[in-house]
VEXLO-178368 format. One record per residue: residue in one letter; x, y negated, z negated of N, C-alpha, C, CB in turn. Coordinates in steps of 0.1 Angstrom, whole numbers, padded with zeros to 4 digits, always signed. Atoms other than C-alpha are relative to their C-alpha. Glycine has a CB too. Example, Ala and Ser with C-alpha at 12.3 -4.5 7.8 and 13.67 -1.06 7.14 Angstrom:
<pts>
a+0009+0012+0000+0123+0045-0078+0009-0012+0000-0010+0000-0012
s-0009+0011+0000+0137+0011-0071-0008-0011-0008+0004-0005+0014
</pts>
This chain:
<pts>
x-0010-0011+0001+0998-1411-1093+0005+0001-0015+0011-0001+0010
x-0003-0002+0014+1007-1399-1129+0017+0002+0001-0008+0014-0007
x-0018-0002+0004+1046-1401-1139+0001+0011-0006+0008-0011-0009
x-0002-0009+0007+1060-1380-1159+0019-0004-0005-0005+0014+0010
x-0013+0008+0004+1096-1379-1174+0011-0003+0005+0004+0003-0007
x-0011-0001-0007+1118-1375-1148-0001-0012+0011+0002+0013+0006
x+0006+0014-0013+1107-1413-1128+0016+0002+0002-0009-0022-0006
x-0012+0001-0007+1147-1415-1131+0005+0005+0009+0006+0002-0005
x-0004-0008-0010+1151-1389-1108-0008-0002+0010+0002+0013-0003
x+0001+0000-0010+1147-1390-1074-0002+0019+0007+0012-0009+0003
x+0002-0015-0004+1130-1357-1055-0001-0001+0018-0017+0008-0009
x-0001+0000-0015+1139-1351-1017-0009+0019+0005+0023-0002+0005
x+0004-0011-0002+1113-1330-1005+0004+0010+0010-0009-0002+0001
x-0012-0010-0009+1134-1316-0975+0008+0009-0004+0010-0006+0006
x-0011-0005+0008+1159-1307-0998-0008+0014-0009+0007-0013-0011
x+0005-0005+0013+1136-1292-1024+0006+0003-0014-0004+0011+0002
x+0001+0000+0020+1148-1301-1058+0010-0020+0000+0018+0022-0012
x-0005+0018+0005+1157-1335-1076+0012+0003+0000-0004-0009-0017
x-0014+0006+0003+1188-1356-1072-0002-0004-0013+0005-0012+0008
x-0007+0009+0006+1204-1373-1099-0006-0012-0003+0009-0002+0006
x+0002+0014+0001+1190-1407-1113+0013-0006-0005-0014-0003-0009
x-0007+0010+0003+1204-1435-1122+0009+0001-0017-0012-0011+0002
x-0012-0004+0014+1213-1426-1160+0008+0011+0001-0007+0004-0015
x-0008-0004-0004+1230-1398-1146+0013-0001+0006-0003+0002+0003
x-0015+0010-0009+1256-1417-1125+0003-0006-0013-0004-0016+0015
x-0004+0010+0011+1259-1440-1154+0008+0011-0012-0017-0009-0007
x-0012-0010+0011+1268-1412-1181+0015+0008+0007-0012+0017-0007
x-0011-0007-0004+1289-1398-1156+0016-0006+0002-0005+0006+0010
x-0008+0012-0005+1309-1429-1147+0003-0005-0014-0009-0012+0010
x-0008-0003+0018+1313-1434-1189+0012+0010+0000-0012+0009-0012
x-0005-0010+0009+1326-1400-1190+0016-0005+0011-0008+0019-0001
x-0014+0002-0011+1353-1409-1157+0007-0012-0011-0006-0008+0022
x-0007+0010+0003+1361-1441-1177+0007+0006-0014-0009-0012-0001
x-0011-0009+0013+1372-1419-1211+0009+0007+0005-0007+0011-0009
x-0014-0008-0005+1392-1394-1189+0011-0008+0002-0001+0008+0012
x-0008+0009-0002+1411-1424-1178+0006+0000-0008-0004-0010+0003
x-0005+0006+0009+1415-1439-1206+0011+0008-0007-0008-0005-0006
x-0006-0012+0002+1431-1407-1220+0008+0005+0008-0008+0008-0003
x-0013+0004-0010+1453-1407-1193+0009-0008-0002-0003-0005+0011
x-0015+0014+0008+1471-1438-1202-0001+0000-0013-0002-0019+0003
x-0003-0002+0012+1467-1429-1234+0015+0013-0002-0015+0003-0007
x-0010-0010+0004+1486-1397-1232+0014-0002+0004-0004+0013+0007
x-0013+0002-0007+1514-1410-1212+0010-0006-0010-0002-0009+0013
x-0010+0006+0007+1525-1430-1244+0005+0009-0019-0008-0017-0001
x-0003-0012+0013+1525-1398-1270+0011+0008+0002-0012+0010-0004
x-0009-0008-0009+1558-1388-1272+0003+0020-0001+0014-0008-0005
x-0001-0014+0006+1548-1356-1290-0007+0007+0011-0007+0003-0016
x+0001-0008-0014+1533-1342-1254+0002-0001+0012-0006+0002+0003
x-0011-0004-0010+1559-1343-1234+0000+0009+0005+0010+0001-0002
x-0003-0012-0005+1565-1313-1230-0013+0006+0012+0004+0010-0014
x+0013-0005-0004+1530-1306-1217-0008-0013+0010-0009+0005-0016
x+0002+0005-0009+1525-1335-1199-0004-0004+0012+0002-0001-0001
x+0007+0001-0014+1523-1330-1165-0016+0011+0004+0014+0004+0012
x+0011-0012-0003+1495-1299-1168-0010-0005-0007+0003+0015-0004
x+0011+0008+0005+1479-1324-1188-0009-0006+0007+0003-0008-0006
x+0007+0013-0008+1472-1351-1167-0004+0003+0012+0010-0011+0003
x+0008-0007-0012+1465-1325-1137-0012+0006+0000+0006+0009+0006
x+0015-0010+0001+1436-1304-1159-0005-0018+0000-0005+0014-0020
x+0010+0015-0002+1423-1344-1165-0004-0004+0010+0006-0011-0002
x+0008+0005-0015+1424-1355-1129-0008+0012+0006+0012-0005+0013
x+0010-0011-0007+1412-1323-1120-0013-0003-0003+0003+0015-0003
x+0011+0003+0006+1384-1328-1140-0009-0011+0006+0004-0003-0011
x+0005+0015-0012+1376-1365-1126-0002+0005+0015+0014-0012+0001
x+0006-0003-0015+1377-1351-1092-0008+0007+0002+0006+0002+0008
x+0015-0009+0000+1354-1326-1097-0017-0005-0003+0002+0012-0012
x+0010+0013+0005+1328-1351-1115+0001-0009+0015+0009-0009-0017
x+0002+0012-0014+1333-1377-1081-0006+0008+0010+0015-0007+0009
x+0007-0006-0013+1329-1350-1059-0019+0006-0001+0011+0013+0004
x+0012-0005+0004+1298-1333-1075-0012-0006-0002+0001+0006-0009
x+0008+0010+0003+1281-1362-1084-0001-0012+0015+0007-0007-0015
x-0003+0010-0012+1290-1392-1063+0001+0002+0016+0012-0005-0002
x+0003-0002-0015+1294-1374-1028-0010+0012+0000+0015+0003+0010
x+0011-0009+0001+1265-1351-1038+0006+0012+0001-0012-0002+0009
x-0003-0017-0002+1284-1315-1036-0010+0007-0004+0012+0006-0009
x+0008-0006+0010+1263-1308-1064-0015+0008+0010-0004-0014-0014
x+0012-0002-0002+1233-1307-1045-0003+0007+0016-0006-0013-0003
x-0002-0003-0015+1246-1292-1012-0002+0016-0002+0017-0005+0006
x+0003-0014-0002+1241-1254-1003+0014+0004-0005-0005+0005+0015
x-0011-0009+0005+1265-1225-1010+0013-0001+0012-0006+0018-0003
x-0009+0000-0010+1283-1227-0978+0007-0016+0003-0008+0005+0012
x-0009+0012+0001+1292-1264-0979+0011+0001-0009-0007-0010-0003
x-0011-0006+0007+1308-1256-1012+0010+0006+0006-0005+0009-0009
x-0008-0009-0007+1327-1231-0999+0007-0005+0008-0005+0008+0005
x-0009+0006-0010+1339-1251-0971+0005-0010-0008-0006-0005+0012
x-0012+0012+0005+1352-1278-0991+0010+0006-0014-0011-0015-0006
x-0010-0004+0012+1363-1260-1024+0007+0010+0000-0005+0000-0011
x-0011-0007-0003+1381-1233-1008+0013-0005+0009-0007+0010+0007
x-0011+0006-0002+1405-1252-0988+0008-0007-0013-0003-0010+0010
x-0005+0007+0006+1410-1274-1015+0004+0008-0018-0009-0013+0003
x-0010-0007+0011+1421-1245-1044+0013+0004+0007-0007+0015-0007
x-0014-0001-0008+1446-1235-1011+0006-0009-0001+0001+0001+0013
x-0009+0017+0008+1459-1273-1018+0003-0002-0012-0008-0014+0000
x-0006+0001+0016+1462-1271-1054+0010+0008+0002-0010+0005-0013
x-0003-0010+0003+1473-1237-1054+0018-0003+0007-0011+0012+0006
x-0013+0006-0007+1506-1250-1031+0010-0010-0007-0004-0008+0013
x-0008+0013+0005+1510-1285-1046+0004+0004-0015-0009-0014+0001
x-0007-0004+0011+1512-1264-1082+0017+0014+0002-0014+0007-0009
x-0016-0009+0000+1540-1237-1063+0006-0013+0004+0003+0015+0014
x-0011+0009-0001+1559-1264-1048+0004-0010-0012-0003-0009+0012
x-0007+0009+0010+1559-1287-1080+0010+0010-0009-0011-0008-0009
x-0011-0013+0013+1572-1251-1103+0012+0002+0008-0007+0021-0004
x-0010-0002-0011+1598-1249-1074+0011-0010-0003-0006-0001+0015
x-0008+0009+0003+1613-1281-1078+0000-0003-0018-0005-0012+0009
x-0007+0003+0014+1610-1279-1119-0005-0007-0008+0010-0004-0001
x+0011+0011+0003+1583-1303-1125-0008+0007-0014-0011-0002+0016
x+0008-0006+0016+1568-1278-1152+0009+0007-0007-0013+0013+0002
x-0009-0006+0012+1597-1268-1170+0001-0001-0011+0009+0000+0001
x+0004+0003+0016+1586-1274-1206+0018+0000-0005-0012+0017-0010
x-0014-0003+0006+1622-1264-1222+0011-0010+0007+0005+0016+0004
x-0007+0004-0011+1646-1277-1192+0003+0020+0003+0015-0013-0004
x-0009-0008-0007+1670-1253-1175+0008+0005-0013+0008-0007+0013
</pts>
């Protein structure tokens, strides 16, 4: 059987199209370990403060989109799974960002 360049990848013929290999996980699991890091980095700059918390929520947001797409395969799921999972869960953001502006949590200035 002749290779070719994609041995990394894995092809599920049920599915019809390639997963993900192995240097995939790997670059992606780099990139989770820089967002981090840039996380605890940001927390000690006092010059973004002010911007802080919408920081560190586009960041994790970020990271969890990368776990989910990668790591629990989203990526490779039909249009309707999507949908079932990432429509509830903009109704969960979309809440946990009114209730935090509610209590003041994003008030750049103060009061």
């Amino acid at each position: 059987m002749a290779t070719s360049h994609r041995d990394a990848e894995t092809h599920d013929p049920a599915a019809g199209h390639a997963h993900a290999g192995v240097g995939t996980y790997l670059r992606v699991a780099v990139i989770l370990a820089v967002i981090t890091a840039l996380e605890f980095g940001v927390i000690y700059i006092r010059q973004l403060t002010p911007i802080l918390v919408p920081l560190l929520l586009v960041m994790s947001a970020a990271k969890f989109a990368l776990v989910v797409m990668f790591f629990m395969h989203l990526r490779y799921d039909g249009r309707a799974l999507n949908t079932l999972f990432v429509g509830p869960l903009i109704i969960a953001a979309a809440l946990a960002i009114a209730l935090m502006t509610l209590t003041g949590a994003f008030l750049v200035f103060g009061r």
